[in-house]
C-alpha positions as a Markdown table, in Angstrom:
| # | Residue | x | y | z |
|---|---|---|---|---|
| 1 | Unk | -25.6 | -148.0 | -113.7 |
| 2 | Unk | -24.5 | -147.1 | -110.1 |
| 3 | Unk | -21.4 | -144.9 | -111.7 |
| 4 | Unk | -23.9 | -143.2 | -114.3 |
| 5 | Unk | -26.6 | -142.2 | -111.4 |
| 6 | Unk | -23.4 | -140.1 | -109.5 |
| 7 | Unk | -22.3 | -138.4 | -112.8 |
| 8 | Unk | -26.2 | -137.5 | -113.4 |
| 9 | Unk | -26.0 | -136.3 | -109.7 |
| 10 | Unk | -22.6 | -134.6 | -109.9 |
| 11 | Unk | -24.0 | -132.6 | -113.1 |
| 12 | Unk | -27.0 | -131.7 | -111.6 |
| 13 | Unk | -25.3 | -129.9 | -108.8 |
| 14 | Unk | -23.1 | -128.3 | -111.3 |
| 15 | Unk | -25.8 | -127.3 | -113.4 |
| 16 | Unk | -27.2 | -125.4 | -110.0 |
| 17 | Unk | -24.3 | -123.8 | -109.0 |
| 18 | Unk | -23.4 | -122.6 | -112.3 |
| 19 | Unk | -27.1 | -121.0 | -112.5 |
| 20 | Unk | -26.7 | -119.9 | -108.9 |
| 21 | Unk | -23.6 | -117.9 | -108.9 |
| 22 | Unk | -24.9 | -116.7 | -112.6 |
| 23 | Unk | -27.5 | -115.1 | -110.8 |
| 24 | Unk | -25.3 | -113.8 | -108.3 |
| 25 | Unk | -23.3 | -112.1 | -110.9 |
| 26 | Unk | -26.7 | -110.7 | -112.8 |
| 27 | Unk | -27.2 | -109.1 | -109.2 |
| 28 | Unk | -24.3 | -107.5 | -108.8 |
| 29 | Unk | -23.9 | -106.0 | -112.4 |
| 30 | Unk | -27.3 | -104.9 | -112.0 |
| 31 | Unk | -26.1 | -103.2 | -107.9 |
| 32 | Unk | -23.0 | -101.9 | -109.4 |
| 33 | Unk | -25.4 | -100.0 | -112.2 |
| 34 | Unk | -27.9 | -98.5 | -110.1 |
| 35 | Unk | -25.4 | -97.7 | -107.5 |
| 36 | Unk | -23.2 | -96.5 | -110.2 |
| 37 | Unk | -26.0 | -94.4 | -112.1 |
| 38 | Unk | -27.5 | -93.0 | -108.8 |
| 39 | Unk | -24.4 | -91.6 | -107.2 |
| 40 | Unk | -23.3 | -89.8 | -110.9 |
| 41 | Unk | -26.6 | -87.9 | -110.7 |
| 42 | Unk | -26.2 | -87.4 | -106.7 |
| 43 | Unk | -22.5 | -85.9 | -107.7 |
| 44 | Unk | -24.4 | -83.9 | -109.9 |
| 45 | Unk | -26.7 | -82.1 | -108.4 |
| 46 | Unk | -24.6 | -81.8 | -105.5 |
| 47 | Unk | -21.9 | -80.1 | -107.9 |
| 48 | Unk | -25.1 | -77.9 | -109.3 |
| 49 | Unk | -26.9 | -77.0 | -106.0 |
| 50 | Unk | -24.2 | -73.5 | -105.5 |
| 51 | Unk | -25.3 | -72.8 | -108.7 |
| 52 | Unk | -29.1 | -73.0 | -108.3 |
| 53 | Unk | -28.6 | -71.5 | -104.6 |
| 54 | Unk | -27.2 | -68.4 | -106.4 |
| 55 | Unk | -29.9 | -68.5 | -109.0 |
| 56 | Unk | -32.7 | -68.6 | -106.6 |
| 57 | Unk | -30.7 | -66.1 | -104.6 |
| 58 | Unk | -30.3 | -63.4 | -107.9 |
| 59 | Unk | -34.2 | -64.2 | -108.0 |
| 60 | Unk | -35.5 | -63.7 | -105.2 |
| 61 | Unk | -33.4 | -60.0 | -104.9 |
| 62 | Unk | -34.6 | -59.1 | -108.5 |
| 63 | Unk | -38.3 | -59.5 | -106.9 |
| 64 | Unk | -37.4 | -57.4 | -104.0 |
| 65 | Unk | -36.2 | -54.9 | -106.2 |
| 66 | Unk | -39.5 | -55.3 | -108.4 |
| 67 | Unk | -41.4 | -55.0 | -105.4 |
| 68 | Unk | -40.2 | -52.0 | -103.8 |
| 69 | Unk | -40.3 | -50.3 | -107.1 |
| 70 | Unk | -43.6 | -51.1 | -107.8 |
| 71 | Unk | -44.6 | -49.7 | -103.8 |
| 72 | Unk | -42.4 | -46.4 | -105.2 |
| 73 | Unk | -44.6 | -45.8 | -108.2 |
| 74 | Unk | -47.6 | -46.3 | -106.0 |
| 75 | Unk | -46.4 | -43.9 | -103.9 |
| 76 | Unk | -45.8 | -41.5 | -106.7 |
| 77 | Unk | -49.1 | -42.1 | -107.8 |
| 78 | Unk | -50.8 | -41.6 | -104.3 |
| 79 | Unk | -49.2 | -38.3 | -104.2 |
| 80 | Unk | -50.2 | -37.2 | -107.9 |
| 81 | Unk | -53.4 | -38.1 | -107.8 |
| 82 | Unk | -53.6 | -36.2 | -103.8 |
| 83 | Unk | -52.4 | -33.2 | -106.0 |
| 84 | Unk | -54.9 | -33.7 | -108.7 |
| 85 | Unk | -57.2 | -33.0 | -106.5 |
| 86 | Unk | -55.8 | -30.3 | -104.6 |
| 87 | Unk | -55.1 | -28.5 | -107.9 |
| 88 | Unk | -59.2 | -29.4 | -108.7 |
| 89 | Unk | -59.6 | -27.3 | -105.2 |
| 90 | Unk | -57.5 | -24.6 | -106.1 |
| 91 | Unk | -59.1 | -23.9 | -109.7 |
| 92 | Unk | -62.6 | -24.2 | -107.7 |
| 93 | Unk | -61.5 | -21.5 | -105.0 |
| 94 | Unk | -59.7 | -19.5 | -108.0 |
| 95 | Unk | -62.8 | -19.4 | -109.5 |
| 96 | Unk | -64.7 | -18.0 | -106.4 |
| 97 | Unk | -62.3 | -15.3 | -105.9 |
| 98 | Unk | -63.3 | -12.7 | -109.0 |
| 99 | Unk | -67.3 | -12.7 | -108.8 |
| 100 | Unk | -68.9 | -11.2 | -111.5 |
| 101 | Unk | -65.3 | -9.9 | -112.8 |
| 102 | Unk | -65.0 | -7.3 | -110.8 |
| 103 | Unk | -61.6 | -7.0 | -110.5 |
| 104 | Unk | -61.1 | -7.5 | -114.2 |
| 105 | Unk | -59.2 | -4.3 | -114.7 |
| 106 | Unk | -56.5 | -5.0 | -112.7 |
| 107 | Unk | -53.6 | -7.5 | -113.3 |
| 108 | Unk | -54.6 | -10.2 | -110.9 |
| 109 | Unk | -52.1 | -12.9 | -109.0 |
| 110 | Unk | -53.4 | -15.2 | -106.5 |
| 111 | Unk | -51.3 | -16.3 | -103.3 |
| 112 | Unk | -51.9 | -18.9 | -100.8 |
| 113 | Unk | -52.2 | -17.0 | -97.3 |
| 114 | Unk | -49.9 | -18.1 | -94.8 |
| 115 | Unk | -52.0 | -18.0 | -91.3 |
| 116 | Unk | -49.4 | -17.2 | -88.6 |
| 117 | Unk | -51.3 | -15.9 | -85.2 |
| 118 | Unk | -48.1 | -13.6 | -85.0 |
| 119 | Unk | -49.1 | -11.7 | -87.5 |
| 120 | Unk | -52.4 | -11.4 | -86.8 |
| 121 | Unk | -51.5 | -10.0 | -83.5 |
| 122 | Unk | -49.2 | -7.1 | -85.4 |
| 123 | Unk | -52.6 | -7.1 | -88.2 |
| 124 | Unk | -51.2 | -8.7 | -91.1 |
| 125 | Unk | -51.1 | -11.3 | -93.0 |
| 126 | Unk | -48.2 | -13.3 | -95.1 |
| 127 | Unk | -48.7 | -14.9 | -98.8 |
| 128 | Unk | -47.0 | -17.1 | -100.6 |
| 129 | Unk | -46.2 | -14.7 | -103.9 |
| 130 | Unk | -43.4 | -12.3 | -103.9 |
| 131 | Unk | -41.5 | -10.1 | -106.2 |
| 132 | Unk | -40.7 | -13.0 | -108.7 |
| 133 | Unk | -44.4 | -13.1 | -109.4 |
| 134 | Unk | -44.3 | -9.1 | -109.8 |
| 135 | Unk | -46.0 | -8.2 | -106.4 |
| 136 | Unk | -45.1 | -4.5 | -105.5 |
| 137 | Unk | -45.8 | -2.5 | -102.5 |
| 138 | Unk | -49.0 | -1.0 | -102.1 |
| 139 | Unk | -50.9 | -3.6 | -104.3 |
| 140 | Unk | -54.4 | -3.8 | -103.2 |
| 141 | Unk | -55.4 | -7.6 | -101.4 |
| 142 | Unk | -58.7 | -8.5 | -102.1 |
| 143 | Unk | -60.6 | -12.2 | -102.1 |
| 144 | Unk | -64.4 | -13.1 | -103.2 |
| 145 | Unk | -65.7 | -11.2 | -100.2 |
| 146 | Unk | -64.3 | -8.1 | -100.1 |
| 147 | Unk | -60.9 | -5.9 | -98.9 |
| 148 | Unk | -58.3 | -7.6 | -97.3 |
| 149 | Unk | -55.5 | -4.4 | -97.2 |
| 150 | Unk | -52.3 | -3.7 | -98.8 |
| 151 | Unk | -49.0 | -5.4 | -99.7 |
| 152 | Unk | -46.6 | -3.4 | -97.3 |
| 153 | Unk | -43.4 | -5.7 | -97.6 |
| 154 | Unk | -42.0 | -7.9 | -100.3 |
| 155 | Unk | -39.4 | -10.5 | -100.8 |
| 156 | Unk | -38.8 | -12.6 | -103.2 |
| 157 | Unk | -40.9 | -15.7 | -102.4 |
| 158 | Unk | -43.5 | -14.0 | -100.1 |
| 159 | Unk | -44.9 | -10.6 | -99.0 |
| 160 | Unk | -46.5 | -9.2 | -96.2 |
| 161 | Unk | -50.1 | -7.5 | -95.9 |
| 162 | Unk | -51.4 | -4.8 | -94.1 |
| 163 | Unk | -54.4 | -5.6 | -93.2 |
| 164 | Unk | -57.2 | -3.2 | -93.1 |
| 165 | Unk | -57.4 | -3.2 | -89.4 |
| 166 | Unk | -54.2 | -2.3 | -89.1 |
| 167 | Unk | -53.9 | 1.4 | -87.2 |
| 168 | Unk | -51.0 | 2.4 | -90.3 |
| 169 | Unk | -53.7 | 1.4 | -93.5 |
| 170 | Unk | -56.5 | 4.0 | -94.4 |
| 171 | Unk | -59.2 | 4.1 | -96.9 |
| 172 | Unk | -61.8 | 6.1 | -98.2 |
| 173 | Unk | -65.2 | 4.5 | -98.4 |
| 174 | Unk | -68.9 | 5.2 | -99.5 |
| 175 | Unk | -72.1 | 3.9 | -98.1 |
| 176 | Unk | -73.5 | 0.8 | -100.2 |
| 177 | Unk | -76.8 | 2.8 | -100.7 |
| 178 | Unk | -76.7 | 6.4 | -100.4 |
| 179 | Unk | -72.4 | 6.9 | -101.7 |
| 180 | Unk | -71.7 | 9.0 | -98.9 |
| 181 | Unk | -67.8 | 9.1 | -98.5 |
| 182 | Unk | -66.3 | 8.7 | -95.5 |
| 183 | Unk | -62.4 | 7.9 | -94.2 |
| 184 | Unk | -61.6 | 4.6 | -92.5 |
| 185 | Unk | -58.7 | 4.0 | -90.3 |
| 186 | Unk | -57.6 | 0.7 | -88.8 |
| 187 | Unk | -58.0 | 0.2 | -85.4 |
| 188 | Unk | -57.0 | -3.2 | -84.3 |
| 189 | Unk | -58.1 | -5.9 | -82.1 |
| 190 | Unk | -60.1 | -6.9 | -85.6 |
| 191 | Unk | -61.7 | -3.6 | -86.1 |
| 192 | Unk | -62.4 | -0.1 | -87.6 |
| 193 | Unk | -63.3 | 3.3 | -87.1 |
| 194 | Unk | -64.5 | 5.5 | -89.7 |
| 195 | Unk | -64.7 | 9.3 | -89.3 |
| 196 | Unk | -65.8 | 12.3 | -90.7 |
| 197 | Unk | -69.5 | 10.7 | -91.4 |
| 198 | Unk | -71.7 | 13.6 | -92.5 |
| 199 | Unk | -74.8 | 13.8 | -89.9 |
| 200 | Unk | -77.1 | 14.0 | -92.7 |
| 201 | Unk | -76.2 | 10.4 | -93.6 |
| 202 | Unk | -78.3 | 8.2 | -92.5 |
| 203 | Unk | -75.8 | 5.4 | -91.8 |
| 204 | Unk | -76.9 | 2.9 | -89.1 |
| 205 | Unk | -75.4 | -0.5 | -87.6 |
| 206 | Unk | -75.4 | -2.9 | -90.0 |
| 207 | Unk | -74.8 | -0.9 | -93.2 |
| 208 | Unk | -71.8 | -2.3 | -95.6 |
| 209 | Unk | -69.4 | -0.1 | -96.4 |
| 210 | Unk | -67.6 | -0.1 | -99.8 |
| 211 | Unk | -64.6 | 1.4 | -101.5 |
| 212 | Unk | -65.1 | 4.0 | -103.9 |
| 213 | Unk | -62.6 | 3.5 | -106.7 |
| 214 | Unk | -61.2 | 6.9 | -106.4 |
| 215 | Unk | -57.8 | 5.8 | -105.3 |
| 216 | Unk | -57.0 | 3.5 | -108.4 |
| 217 | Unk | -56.0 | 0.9 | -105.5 |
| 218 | Unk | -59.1 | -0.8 | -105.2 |
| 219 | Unk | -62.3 | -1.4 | -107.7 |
| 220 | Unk | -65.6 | 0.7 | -106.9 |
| 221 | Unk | -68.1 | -1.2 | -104.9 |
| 222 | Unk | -66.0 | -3.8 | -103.1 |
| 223 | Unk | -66.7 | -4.8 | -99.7 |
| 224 | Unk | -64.8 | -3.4 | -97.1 |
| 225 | Unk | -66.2 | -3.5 | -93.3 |
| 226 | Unk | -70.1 | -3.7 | -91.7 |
| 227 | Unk | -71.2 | -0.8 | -89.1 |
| 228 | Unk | -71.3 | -2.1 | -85.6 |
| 229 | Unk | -71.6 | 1.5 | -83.8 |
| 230 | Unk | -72.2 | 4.7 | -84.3 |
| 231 | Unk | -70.9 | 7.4 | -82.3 |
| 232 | Unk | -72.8 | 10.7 | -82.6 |
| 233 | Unk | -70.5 | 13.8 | -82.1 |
| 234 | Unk | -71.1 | 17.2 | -81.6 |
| 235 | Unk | -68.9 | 18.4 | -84.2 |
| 236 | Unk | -70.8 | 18.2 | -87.3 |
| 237 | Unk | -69.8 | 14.7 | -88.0 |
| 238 | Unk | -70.2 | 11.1 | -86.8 |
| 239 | Unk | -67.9 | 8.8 | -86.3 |
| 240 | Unk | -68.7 | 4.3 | -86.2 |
| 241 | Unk | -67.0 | 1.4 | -85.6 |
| 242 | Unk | -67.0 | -1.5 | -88.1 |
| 243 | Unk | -65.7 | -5.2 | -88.5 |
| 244 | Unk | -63.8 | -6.2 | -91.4 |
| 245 | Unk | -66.8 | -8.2 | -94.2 |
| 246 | Unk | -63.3 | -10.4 | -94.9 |
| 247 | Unk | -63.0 | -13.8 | -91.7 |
| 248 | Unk | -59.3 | -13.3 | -92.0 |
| 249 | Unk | -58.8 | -16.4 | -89.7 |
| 250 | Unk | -60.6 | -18.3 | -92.6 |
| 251 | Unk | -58.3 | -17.3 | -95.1 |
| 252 | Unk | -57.2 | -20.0 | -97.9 |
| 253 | Unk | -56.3 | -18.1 | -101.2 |
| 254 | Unk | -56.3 | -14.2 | -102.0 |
| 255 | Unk | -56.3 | -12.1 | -105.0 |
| 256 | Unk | -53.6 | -9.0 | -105.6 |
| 257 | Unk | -54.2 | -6.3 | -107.2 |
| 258 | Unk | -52.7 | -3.9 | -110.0 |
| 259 | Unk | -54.3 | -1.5 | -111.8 |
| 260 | Unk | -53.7 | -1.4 | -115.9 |
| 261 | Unk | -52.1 | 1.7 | -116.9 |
């Protein structure tokens, strides 16, 4: 009985350590699989990171590259659409410059006038439209207002005017009301003098004088100058002094002239 208690005790403590080290072993298969499954997908992404580093890399320059062509086309745009509207300015101020188609018997080109002060001092004026638009010396200059002067040099991209208060340009006028002709003569310092004024004319300060379309230059009836003085001579004629009806200093666009033959 004694002998049959120690084998039941004996086996018992077999039966435990068998269960214990089974469990042991359960453990470690179980460690040696999650060790052995993490570090494969560890090696993995390690082994894939260059890969995705160069792919976020190629993406994040293909963006760049989207961006800054997308800020270029706005660009483009910007400046387009600033165009539109200058364009929509020009048509309006082309417009304005042939009231009531008076100069619609001449060829017709209009020009951008190029303000320079040097010029002015010397009394002209440069455009932007030269002899590859077919300007041609001694073309009439005109805008919505009235005379402007002559073309007295061209090149090829611009050409330069005379304007009418220049001592070389002359023009015969008339009197808006009464026709009287008279001859004009540039003066400088932004000013006329007009000779040879009949006395029987009454022609006073403030009268606007006009070209006469004699000289196949200009249209009839076109502003030219506005009496500021007159000088009263004792040779049969008077004489004034006028101001051009043109602000040259407020120039944007002018209109040249050719008669049609």
């Amino acid at each position: 009985m004694r002998f049959f208690k120690i084998w039941l005790i004996l086996l018992s403590i077999g039966l435990i350590l068998i269960d214990k080290y089974s469990f042991i072993s359960t453990i470690r298969d179980s460690t040696v699989v999650f060790v052995q499954k993490h570090t494969s997908l560890f090696l993995y992404r390690l082994g894939s990171y260059p890969q995705l580093l160069f792919l976020q890399t190629s993406q994040q320059q293909e963006l760049a590259t989207q961006n800054a062509q997308l800020k270029k086309q706005v660009a483009q745009y910007s400046v387009l659409l600033q165009q539109s509207k200058s364009q929509t300015q020009d048509l309006k101020s082309v417009n304005r410059l042939n009231p009531n188609g008076i100069y619609d018997d001449f060829t017709q080109v209009v020009a951008k006038a190029i303000l320079d002060v040097n010029f002015f001092v010397n009394n002209q004026l440069l455009i932007d439209a030269g002899s590859s638009k077919s300007i041609v010396m001694g073309a009439a200059v005109v805008n919505e207002s009235g005379v402007i002067g002559q073309i007295s040099n061209v090149n090829a991209a611009n050409s330069q005017v005379a304007l009418i208060t220049n001592p070389d340009f002359k023009i015969y006028l008339q009197q808006s009301v009464t026709k009287s002709k008279m001859l004009a003569q540039g003066a400088g310092n932004d000013t006329l003098i007009v000779r040879y004024i009949d006395k029987n004319d009454k022609i006073q300060v403030g009268d606007i004088l006009q070209t006469t379309g004699l000289d196949d230059v200009y249209p009839a009836n076109v502003p030219v100058a506005r009496v500021t003085k007159v000088f009263y001579e004792n040779n049969g004629f008077n004489s004034a002094l006028c101001v051009p009806v043109v602000d040259f200093r407020q120039l944007q666009y002018v209109v040249v002239l050719k008669k049609w033959f």
